[in-house]
C-alpha positions as a printed NumPy array, in Angstrom:
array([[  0.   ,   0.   ,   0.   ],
       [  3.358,   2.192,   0.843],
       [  4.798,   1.776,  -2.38 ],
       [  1.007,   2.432,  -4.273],
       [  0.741,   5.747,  -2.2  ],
       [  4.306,   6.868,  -3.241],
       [  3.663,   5.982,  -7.4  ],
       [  0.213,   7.691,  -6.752],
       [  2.24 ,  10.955,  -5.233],
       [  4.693,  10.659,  -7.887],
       [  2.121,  10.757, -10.901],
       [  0.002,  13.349,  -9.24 ],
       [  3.356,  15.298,  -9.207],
       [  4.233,  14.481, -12.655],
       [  0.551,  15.525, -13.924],
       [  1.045,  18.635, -11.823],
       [  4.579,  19.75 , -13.667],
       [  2.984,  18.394, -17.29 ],
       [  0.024,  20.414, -16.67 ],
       [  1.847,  24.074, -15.493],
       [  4.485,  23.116, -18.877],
       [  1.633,  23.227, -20.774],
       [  0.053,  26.339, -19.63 ],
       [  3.248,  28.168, -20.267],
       [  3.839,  27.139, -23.639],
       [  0.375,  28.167, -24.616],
       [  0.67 ,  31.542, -22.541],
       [  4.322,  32.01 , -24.118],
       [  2.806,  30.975, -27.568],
       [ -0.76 ,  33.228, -27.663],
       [  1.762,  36.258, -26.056],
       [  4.209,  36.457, -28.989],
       [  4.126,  38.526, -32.047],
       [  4.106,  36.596, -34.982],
       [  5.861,  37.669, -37.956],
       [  3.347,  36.3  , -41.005],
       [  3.327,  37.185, -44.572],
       [ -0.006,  37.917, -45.405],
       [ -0.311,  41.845, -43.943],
       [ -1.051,  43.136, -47.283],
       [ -3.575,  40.328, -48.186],
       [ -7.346,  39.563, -46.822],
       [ -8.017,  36.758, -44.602],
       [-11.758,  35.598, -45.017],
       [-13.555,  34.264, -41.984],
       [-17.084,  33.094, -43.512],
       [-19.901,  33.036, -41.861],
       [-20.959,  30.077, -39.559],
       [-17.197,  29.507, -39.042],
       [-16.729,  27.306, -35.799],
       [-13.906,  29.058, -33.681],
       [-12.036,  25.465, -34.108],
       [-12.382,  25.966, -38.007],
       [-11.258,  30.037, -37.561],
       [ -8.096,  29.269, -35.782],
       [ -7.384,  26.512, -38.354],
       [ -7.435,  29.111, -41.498],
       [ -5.212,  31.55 , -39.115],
       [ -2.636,  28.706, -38.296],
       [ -3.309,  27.576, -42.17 ],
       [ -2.439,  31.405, -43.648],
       [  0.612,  31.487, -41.2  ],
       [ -1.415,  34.665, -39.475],
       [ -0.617,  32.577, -35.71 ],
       [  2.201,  29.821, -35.501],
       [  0.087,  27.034, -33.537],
       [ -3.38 ,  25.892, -34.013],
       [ -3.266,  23.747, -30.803],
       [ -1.987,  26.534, -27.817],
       [ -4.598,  29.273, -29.528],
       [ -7.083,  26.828, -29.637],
       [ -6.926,  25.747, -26.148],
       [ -6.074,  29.257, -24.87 ],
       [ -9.419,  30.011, -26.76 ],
       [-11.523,  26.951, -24.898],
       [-10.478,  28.503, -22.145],
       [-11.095,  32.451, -22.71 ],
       [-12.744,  32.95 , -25.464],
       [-16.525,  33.083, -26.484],
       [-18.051,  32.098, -29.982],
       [-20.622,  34.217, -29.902],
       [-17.982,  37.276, -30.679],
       [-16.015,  36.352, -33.629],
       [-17.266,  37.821, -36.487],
       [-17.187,  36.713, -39.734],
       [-15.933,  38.767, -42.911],
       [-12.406,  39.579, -44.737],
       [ -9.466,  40.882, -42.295],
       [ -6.129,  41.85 , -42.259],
       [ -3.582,  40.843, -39.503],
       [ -0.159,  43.022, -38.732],
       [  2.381,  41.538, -38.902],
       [  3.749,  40.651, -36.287],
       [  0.74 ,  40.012, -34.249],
       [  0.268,  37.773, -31.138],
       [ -2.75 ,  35.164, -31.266],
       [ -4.892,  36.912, -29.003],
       [ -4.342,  40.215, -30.366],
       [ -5.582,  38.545, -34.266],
       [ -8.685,  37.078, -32.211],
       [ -9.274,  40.598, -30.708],
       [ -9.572,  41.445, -34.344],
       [-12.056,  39.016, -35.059],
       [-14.284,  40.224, -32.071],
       [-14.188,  43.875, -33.726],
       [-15.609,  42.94 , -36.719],
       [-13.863,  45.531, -38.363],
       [-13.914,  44.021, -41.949],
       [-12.488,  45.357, -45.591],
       [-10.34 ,  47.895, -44.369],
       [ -6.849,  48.39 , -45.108],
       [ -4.089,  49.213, -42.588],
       [ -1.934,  51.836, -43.48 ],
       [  0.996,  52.564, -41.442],
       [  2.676,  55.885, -41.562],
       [  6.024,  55.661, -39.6  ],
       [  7.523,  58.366, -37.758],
       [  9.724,  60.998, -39.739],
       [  7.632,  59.839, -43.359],
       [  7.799,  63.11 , -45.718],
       [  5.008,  63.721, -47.979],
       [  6.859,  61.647, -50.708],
       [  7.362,  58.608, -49.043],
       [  3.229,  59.035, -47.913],
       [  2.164,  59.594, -51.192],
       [  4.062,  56.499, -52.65 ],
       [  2.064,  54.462, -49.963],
       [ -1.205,  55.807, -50.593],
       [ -0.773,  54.458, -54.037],
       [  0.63 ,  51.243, -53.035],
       [ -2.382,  50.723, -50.518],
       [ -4.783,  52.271, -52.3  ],
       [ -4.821,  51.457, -56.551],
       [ -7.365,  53.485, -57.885],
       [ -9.219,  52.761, -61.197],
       [ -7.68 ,  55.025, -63.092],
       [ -4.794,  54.666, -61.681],
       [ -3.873,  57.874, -59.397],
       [  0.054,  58.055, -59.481],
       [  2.194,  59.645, -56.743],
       [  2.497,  63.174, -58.386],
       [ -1.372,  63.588, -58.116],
       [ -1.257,  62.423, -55.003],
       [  1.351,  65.111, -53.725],
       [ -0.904,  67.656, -55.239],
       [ -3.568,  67.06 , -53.222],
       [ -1.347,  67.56 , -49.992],
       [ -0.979,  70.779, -51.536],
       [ -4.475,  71.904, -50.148],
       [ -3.466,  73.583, -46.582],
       [ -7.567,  74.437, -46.249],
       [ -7.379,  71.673, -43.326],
       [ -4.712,  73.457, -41.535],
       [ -4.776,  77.051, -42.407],
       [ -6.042,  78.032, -38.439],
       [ -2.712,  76.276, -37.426],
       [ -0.819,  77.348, -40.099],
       [ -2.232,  79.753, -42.263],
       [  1.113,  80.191, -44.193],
       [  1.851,  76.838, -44.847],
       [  2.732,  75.772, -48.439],
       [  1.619,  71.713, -48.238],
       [  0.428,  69.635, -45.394],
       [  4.211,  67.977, -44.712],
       [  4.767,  67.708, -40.522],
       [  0.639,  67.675, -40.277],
       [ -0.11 ,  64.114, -41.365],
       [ -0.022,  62.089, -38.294],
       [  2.267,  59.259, -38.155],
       [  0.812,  55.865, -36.969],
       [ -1.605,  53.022, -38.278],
       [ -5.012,  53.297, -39.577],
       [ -7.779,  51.398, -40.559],
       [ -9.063,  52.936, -43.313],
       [-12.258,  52.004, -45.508],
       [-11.163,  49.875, -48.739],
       [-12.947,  52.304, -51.321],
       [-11.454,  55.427, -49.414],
       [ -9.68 ,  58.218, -52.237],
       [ -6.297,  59.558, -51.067],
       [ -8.002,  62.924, -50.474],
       [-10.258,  60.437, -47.859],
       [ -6.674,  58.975, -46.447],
       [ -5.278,  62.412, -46.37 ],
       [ -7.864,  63.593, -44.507],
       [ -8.286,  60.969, -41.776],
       [ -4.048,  61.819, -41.331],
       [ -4.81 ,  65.644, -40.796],
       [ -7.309,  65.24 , -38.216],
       [ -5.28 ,  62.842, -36.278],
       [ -3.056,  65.249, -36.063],
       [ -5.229,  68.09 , -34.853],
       [ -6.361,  65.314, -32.296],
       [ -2.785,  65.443, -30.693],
       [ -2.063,  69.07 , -31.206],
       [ -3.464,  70.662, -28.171],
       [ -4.627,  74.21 , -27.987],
       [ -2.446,  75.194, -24.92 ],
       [  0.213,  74.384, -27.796],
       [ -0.36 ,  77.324, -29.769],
       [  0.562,  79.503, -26.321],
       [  3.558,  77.904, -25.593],
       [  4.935,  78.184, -28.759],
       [  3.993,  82.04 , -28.564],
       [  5.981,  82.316, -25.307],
       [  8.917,  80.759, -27.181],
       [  8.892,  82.943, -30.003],
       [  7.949,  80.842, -32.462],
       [  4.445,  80.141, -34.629],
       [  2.83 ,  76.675, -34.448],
       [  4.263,  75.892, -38.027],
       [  7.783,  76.377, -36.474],
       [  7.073,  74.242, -33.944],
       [  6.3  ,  71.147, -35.971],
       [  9.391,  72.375, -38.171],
       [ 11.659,  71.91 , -35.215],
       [  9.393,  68.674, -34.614],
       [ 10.655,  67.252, -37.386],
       [ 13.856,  68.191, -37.513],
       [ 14.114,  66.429, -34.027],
       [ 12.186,  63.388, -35.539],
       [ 14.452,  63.163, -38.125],
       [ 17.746,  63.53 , -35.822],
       [ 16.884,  61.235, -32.804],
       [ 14.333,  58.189, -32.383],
       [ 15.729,  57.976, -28.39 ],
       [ 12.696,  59.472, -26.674],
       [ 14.65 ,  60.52 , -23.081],
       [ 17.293,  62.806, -25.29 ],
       [ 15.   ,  64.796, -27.627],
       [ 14.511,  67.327, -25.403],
       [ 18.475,  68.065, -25.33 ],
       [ 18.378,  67.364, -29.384],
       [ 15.504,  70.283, -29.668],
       [ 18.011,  72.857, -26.542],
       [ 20.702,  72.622, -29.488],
       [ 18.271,  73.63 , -32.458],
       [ 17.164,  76.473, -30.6  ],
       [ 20.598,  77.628, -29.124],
       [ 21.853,  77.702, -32.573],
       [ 19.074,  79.402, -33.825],
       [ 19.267,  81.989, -31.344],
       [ 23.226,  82.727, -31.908],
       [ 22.805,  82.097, -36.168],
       [ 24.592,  79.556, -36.009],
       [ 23.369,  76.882, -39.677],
       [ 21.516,  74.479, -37.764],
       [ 23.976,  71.927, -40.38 ],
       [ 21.191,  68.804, -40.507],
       [ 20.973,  66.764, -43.466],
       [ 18.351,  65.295, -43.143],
       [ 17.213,  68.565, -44.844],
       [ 19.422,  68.169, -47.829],
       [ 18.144,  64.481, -48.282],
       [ 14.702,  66.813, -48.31 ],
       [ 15.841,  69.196, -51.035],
       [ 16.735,  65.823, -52.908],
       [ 13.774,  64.404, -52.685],
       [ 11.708,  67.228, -53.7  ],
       [ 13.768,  67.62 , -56.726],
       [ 13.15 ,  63.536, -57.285],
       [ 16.91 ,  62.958, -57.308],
       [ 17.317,  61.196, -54.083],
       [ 19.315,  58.221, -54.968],
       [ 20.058,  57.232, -50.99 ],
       [ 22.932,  58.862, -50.797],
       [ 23.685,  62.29 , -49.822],
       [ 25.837,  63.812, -52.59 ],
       [ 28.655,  66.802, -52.199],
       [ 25.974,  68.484, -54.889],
       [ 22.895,  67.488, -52.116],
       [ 25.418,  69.655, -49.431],
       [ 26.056,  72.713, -51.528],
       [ 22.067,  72.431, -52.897],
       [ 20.738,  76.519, -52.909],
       [ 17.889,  76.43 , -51.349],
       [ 16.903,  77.639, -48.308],
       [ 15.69 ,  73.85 , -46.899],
       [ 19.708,  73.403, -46.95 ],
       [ 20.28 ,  73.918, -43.439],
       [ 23.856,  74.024, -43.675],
       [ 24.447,  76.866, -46.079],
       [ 20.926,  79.01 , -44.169],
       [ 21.059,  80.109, -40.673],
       [ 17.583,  79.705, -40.113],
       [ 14.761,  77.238, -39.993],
       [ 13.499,  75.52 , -43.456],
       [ 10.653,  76.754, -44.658],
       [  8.579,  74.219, -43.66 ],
       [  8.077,  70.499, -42.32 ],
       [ 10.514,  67.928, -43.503],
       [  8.585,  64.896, -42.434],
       [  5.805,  63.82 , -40.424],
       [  5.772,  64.373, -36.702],
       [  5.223,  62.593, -33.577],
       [  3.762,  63.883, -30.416],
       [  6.798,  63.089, -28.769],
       [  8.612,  65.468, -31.32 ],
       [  6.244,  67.944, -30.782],
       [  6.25 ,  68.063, -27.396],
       [ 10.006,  68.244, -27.272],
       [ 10.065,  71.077, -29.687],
       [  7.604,  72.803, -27.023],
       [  9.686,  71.991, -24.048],
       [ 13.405,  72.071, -25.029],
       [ 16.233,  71.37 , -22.417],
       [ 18.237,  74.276, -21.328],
       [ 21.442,  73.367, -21.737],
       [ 24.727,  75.218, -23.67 ],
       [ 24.869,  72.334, -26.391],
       [ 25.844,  73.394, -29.72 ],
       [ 26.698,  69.737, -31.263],
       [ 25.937,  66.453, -31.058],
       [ 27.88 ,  63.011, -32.978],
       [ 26.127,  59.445, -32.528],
       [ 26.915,  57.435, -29.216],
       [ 29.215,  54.873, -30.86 ],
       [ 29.773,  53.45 , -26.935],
       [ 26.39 ,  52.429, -26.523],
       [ 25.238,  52.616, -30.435],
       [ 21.465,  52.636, -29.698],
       [ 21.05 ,  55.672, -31.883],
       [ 21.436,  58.22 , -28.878],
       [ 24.568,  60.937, -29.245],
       [ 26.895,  62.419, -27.068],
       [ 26.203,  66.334, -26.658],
       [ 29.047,  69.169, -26.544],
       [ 29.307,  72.618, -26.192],
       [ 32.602,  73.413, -27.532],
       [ 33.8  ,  73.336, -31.186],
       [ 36.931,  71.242, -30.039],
       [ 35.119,  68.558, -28.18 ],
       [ 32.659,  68.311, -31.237],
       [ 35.523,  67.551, -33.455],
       [ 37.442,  65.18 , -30.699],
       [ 33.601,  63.093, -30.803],
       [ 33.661,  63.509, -34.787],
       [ 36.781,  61.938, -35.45 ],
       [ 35.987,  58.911, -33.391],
       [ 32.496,  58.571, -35.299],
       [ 33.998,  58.761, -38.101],
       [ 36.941,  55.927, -36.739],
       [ 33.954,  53.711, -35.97 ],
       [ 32.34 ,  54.128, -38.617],
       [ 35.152,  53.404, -40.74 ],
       [ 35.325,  50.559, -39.051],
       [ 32.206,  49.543, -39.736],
       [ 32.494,  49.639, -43.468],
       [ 35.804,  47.779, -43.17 ],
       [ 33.623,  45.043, -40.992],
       [ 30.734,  45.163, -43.92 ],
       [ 33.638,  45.029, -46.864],
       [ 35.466,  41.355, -44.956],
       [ 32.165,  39.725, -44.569],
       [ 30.75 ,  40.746, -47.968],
       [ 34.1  ,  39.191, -49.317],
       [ 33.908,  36.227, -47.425],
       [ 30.821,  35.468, -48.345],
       [ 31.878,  35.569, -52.384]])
């Protein structure tokens, strides 16, 4: 009887430990994004789908990696009664739960456009035909045109010469049948959704109009993707600005390059010496305008700039996580410069051995 009781513990323990392995591969499994292939395609869910025969197309389309943990996380959690059917489009990546969460929402032919941070007009416009083919055919010249209708913004910026810095970066759904002036649209008032009206004071008490603000914006969107150091990124912009001094980003010249449909990907000796007054290294002052799309983030750094005596900044080579070191002297600049330009050296040199090892 001993030696039952002890097998009897022994399996109980053994179920136990099988059991809590299970739960966390199927936790582990419905928690993970999964990269999938089909985020520019249409999944259809028909109607009178059983939720065992809706996971299966997901796990069949590669939209979730396995049918069994989302099934029995969905046995567990889930309810019939709210999966919709219809024809949807899964991110990619996307976790399990978050492509049954899309199911629930029943939000069905729409098309998910994502606008990343520090887009220009050019690269939006080339999406907007890619995501949305019109019959005729709308190419991306008549698509820039209609950005150059400022009637959505002219109380923000009444000035303003296109609508570059004022669509909204992020990812919509947006109606199949929508027109690009529909898509432009929806980007606009997103963006008047994050710009606040206290805004429009605190870029009087710095001087500056609202359109300067999202100038600087993107200038720091461009310049810096590390969140904690924009604020020091937009103290340099400004204490340039204030002493004359060419704010000397090219990021503005790649701007001028685009514009004049010339960008090839690489900035150019011509791109640096470009007349224009985008060319932030030959003008003393801001660009005209926008030179991409802006982020609340950006924004709000432009708004509420360190105060520091920075007048430089090179890329943190140290840490290389795309944040910079900052300096206030012309001689420490160049000190951080020349070992940038060491690493980055080295980095080619790195690129050119494996390139050849690989032929």
């Amino acid at each position: 009887m001993r030696r039952l009781a002890i097998i009897a513990v022994a399996l109980l323990i053994l179920l136990i430990a099988a059991a809590g392995g299970v739960s966390y591969w199927v936790y582990s499994n419905v928690h993970t994004p999964h990269p999938h292939t089909k985020g520019d395609d249409f999944v259809r869910i028909e109607k009178g789908s059983t939720p065992k025969e809706i996971i299966a197309k997901l796990a069949d389309e590669g939209v979730i990696s396995s049918y069994t943990a989302t099934y029995i996380y969905f046995r567990l959690y889930g309810d019939a009664s709210k999966l919709e059917a219809g024809d949807y489009q899964f991110e990619s990546p996307i976790t399990p739960i978050q492509a049954l969460k899309e199911l629930e929402s029943g939000e069905q032919r729409t098309i998910k456009l994502t606008i990343p941070e520090g887009f220009t007009r050019f690269d939006i416009a080339k999406r907007i035909t890619q995501r949305f083919p019109q019959n005729p055919p709308l190419d991306e010249q008549a698509v820039l045109a209609l950005m150059d209708d400022t009637s959505l913004i002219r109380d923000i910026a009444p000035n303003a010469k296109n609508l570059e810095g004022y669509m909204y970066p992020s990812t919509y759904s947006v109606p199949r049948d929508a027109k690009p002036a529909d898509v432009i649209k929806i980007m606009v008032e997103q963006f008047r959704k994050v710009w606040k009206p206290e805004w429009n004071d605190l870029a009087k008490q710095l001087g500056r109009s609202p359109n300067d603000i999202v100038t600087i914006g993107s200038l720091i969107e461009t310049e810096s993707g590390v969140e904690a150091e924009r604020p020091t990124v937009a103290s340099v912009i400004y204490n340039r600005l204030n002493r004359g001094i060419p704010l000397g980003i090219d990021q503005t010249v790649v701007y001028i390059a685009k514009m004049e449909n010339r960008w090839d990907g690489t900035i150019n000796m011509s791109d640096l010496n470009a007349d224009s007054p985008y060319n932030t290294r030959k003008y003393a002052d801001l660009p005209p305008g926008p030179i991409s799309s802006v982020s609340e983030s950006a924004l709000n750094a432009a708004l509420h700039p360190a105060q520091t005596n920075y007048l430089y900044y090179v890329r943190n080579v140290e840490l290389n996580d795309g944040s910079h070191w900052f300096y206030s002297s012309a001689a420490e600049f160049e000190k951080g410069k020349a070992e940038y330009q060491q690493w980055l050296e080295q980095q080619r040199a790195e690129k050119r051995a494996e390139e050849n090892s690989n032929n």
